[in-house]
N, C-alpha and C positions, 0 to 999 in steps of 0.2 A: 730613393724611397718612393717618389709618386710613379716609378715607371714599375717597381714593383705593385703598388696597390691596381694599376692598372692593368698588370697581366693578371694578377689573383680576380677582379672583376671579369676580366674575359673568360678566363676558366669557370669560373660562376654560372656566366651568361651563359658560356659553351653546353655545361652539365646539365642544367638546368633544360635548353632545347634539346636535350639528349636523351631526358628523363622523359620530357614530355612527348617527343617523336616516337620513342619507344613505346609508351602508353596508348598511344592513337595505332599503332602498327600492332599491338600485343592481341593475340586472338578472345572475342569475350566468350568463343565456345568452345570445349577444346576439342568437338566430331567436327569443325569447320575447316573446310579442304579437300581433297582430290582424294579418291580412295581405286582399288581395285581390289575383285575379288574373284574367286571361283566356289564352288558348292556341287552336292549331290543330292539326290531323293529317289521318292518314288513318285510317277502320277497317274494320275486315272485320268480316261478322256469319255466322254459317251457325245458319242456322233448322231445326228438328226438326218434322214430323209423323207423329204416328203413331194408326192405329186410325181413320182415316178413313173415315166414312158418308157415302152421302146418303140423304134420305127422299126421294123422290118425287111430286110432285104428281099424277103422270096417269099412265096406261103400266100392264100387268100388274103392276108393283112397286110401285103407288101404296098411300103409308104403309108401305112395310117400310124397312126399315135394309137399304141394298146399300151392301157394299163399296165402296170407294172407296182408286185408287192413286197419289201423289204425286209428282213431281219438283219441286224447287227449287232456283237458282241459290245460290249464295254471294251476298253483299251487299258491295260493297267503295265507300266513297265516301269527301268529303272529311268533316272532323267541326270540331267546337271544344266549347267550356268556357268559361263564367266561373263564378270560384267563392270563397268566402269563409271565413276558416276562425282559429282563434286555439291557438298553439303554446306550449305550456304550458316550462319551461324546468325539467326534473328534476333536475339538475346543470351542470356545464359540458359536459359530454360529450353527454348524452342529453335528450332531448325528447320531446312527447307531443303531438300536436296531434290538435283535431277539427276539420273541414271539411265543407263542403257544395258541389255543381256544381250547375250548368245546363246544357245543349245547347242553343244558339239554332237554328232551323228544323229542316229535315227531310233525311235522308237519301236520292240519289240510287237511284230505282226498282231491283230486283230480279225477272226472272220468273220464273215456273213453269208450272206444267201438271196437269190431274185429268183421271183417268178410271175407269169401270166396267169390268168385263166384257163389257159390250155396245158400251162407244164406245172399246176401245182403240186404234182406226184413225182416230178424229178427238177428240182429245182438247181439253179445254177449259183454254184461256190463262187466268193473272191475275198479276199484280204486287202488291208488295209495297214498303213502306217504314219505316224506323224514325225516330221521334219525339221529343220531349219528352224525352232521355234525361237522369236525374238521377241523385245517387250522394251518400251520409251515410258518411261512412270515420273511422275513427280511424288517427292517423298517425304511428306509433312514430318517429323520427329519432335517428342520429347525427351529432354536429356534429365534422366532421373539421376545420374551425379558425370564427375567427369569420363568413368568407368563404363556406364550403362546408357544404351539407346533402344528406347521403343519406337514405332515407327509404321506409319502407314504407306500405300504404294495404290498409284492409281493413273491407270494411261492406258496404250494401244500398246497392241498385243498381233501378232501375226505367224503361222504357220504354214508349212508346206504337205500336204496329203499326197501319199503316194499309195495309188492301187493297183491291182491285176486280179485274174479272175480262171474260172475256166475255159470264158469264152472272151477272155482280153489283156493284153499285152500290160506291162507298167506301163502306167501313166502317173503324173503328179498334177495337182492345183492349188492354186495358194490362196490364202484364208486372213483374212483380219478380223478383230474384235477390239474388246475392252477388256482390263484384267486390273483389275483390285487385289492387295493382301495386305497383310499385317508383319511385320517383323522386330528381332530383337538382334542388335549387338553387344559385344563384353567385349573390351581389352583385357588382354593379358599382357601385354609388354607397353609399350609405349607409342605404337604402332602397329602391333598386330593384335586383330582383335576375330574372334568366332563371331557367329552369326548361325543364325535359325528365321524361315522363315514358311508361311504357309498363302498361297497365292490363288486365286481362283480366277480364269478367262472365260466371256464367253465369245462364241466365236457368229460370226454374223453370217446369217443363211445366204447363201448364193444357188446361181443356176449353173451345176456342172454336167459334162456332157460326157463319159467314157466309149469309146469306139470300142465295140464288139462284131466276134465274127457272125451275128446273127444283124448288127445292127446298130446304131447308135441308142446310145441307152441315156437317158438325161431323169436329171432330179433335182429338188431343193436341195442342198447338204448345208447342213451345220454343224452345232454342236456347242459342249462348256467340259473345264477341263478344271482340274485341283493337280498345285502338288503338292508336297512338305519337304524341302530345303534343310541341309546345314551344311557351312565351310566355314571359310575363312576368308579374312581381309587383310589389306594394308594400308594404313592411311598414309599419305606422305604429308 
């Protein structure tokens, strides 16, 4: 009898640190975890030059810095993302996630136009396109039940430009900013869940240089870019 009541104790003791290990291990959010996802849109870019030269090869202006005047298109094509990220669970209500994207190919051409003083009557053409675009955000969320996540996005942001012209070969230069959005997901299963989201970068002015057959052609470039997002995720 006493070696029974002391196994029935042990089961007890056993259950009981089983209930409680399980409670300390049990998640208090249920978006807290590893996810992956991919997505499509559309975005717009509008690019910035400013304090544009060229140096000249030949001509009375050979080796000086001449002025130089710019037009450019807006940029509007289709986009996408995949991207991977793990959402940390701060209580039931609120969450902290970090993430990382990708942008698979290229962006739909953009043109413009340069000119001096002396060629403002035949200006010279080139296009443009954006790249490689990635993005590192940390990702405050509220969880409006176990179903729905609102969610903000806020980090660095990087792209690859790529140009040619009528008087210049492709070329590419790469681009960092900041990019802020806002987003929402929905489960629909128990692990897959849609998602929507609308993102805004802007991108931080540098000094690039394109080599043309008249000359090196240099300028401020920048710019800020929107898209609007939707796909899908999977939380594991």
């Amino acid at each position: 009898m006493k070696t029974v009541k002391i196994s029935a104790l042990v089961l007890a003791m056993a259950g009981a640190f089983a209930t409680s290990a399980n409670a300390q291990s049990a998640k208090t959010n249920a978006w807290e975890g590893f996810y992956a996802e991919a997505a499509v849109g559309y975005g717009s870019f509008t690019p910035t030059i400013g304090s544009a030269y060229i140096v000249p090869k030949a001509g009375p202006t050979r080796g000086l810095q001449v002025p130089v005047s710019t037009q450019q298109n807006d940029l509007g094509s289709g986009t996408n993302k995949i991207g991977l990220g793990y959402t940390f669970g701060i209580d039931d209500k609120y969450t902290l996630g970090i993430a990382a994207s990708y942008s698979i190919g290229a962006s739909s051409p953009a043109s413009g136009s340069f000119w001096t003083a002396s060629t403002v009557n035949s200006p010279t053409w080139f296009k443009y396109q954006i790249k490689d675009v990635w993005s590192v955000t940390v990702n405050p969320g509220y969880v409006i039940d176990k179903d729905k996540l609102a969610y903000a996005k806020v980090g660095m942001t990087g792209n690859t430009m790529g140009i040619n012209g009528g008087t210049a070969n492709y070329q590419t230069y790469n681009f960092t900013g900041y990019v802020l959005g806002l987003g929402y997901k929905q489960m629909v299963t128990q692990s897959v869940y849609f998602l929507g989201e609308v993102n805004y970068a802007g991108i931080s002015s540098k000094t690039a240089t394109i080599q043309t057959s008249s000359g090196p052609l240099s300028g401020n470039v920048g710019g800020s870019g929107v898209d609007v997002l939707v796909g899908v995720g999977y939380k594991f």
